[in-house]
Each structure stands twice: as C-alpha cells, then as structure tokens.
C-alpha positions in Angstrom: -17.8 -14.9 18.2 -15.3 -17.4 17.8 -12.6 -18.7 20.4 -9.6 -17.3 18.5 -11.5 -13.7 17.6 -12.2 -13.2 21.3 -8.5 -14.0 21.7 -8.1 -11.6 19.6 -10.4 -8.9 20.7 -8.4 -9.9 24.3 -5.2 -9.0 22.6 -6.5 -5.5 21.6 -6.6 -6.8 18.1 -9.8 -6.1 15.5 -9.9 -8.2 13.1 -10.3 -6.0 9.6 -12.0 -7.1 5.9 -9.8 -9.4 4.4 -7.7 -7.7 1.8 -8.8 -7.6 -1.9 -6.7 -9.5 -4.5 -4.3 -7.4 -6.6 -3.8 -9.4 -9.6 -5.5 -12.8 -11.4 -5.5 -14.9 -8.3 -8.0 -16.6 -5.5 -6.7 -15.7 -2.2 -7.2 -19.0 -0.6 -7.3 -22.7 -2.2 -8.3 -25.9 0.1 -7.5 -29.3 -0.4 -8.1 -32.1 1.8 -7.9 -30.4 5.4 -4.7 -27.8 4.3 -5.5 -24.7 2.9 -3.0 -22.7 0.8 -2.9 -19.2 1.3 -1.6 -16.5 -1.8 0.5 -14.2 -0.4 -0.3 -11.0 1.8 1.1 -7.6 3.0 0.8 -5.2 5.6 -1.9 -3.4 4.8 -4.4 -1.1 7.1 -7.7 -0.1 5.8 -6.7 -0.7 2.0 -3.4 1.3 2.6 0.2 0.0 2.7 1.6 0.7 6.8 4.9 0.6 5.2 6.7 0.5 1.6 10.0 0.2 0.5 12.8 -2.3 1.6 14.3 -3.3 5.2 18.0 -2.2 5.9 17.3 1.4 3.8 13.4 2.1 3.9 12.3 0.3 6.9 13.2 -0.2 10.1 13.7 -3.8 11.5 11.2 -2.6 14.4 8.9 -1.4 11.6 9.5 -4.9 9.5 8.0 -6.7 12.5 5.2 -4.6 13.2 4.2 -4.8 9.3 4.7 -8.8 9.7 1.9 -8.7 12.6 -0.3 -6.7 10.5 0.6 -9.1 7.5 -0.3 -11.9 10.0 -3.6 -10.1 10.8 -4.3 -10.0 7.0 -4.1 -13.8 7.2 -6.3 -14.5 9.7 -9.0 -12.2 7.8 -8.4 -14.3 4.6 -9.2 -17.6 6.2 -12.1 -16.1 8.2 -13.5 -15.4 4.7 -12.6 -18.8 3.3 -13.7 -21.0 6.6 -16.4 -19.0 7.9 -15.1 -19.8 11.3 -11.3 -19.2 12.8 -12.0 -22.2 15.3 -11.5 -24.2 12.5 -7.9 -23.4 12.6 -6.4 -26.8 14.2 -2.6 -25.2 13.0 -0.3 -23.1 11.0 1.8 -25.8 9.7 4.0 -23.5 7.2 5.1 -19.9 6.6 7.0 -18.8 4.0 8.1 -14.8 3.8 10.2 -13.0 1.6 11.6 -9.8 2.5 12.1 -6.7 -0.2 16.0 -5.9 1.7 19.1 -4.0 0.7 21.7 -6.1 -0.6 23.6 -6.1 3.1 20.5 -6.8 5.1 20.6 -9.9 6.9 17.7 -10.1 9.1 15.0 -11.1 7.8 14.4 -14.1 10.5 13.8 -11.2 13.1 11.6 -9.2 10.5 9.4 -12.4 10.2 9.4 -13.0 14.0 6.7 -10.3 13.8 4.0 -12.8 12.4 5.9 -15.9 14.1 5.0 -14.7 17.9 1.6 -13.1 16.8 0.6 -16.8 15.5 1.6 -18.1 18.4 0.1 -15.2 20.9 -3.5 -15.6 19.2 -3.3 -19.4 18.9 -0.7 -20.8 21.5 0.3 -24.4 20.6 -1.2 -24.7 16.9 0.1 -21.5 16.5 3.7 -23.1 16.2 5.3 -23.9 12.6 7.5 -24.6 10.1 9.3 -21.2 8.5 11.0 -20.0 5.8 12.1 -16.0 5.6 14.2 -15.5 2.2 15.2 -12.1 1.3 15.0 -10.3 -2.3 15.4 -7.1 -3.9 11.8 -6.3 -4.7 8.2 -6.9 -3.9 4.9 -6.2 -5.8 3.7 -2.5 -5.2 7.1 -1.6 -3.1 5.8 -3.9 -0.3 8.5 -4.6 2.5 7.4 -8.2 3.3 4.8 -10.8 1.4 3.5 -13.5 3.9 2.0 -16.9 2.8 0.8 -20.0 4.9 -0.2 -23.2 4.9 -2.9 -24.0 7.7 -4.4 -27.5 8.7 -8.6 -27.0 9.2 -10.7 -29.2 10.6 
C-alpha cells in the first residue's frame, strides 16, 4: 500500500474505482512529468451525491462535501493512470467550476472542499494554484466539475 493510500485509509478515507468516462474523452493525459486530468464530479459508487446548482439546489456545506468526494474521484483517476499515488510529488493546478444561481458568490468556499482534502492527504505537495469560476450549468446536472494538473515523478 502506498504512503498517501495509508494516509488515506488513516483519514477514514477508501479509495473507490476510478470513475468511468461519460463522453469521447481519456481521463488522464501525461506529458513530461505533468499529468492533465479531464474533469470529475462527485460521484459515490457510480451515483451523483448531489445534482443541481449551489445557492438553490445545494447547500454550501453540501458543495464542499461533494468537492472532497470530487477530490477523492481524482486521486482514483491517477492511481489508475500511475499505478502508484507515491508518485504524486504535487498538485500544481486546480481549476473548478461551479453550476450556481445567478446571485451565488461562493464558489471559493465550495472549492475549499477539495483544497483542504489535497492538502490533508498530502500536506506540502498538496498545496496549489486555484481557480473556482462559477456558471449556470454542468454536464448531467452536476454541482461542481474538478480538474488538475499534478507533477509525477
């Protein structure tokens, strides 16, 4: 087992199959020691936690547990694409967008749900670079889409 899924399995955390692609897509691309992830949800054993938007569907509270589930996702894409979390050296980028009502204005504390669950499971090289935009829809009535941009050793 590696370092970051005991961490994991410390945090109380099971680390589930990565989830299947829903459209014409590879879920991970790698060049040179960054690899690019497509863009993930919140979802538990093949079904969403939570659909619709923040600020009339979803709670903020909701929006970050669904962004630590998101972040979750993440981590079981690149398991499948390195073989081995320890690879992980950091998450250098995150970029989120959030399905809101027109007058809901935070998304930053929506994303902070994958934010601090980076930086619980993998401390330092958990830390990164963010962006959290807001728009008025997601595919399949998602409340939040999740994509990174790790350096691998």
């Amino acid at each position: 087992m590696s370092r970051i899924e005991q961490r994991l399995k410390e945090l109380g955390y099971t680390l589930p199959p990565p989830p299947p692609r829903m459209a014409n897509y590879v879920s991970c691309v790698q060049t040179g020691n960054l690899v690019y992830t497509s863009g993930a949800g919140c979802y538990v054993d093949g079904k969403p936690l939570y659909l619709g938007r923040l600020g009339t569907d979803v709670t903020i509270e909701q929006g970050y547990e669904a962004a630590k589930i998101t972040a979750l996702n993440l981590l079981a894409l690149l398991k499948s694409e390195l073989g081995d979390l320890d690879r992980i050296t950091r998450i250098v980028k995150l970029f989120a967008l959030v399905s809101s009502a027109p007058d809901f204005y935070e998304q930053p504390q929506v994303i902070n749900g994958a934010s601090d669950f980076f930086i619980e499971v993998l401390g330092e090289a958990g830390q990164h670079a963010r962006a959290a935009a807001g728009t008025s829809v997601l595919p399949f009535n998602n409340p939040i889409e999740i994509e990174l941009i790790v350096e691998v050793s």
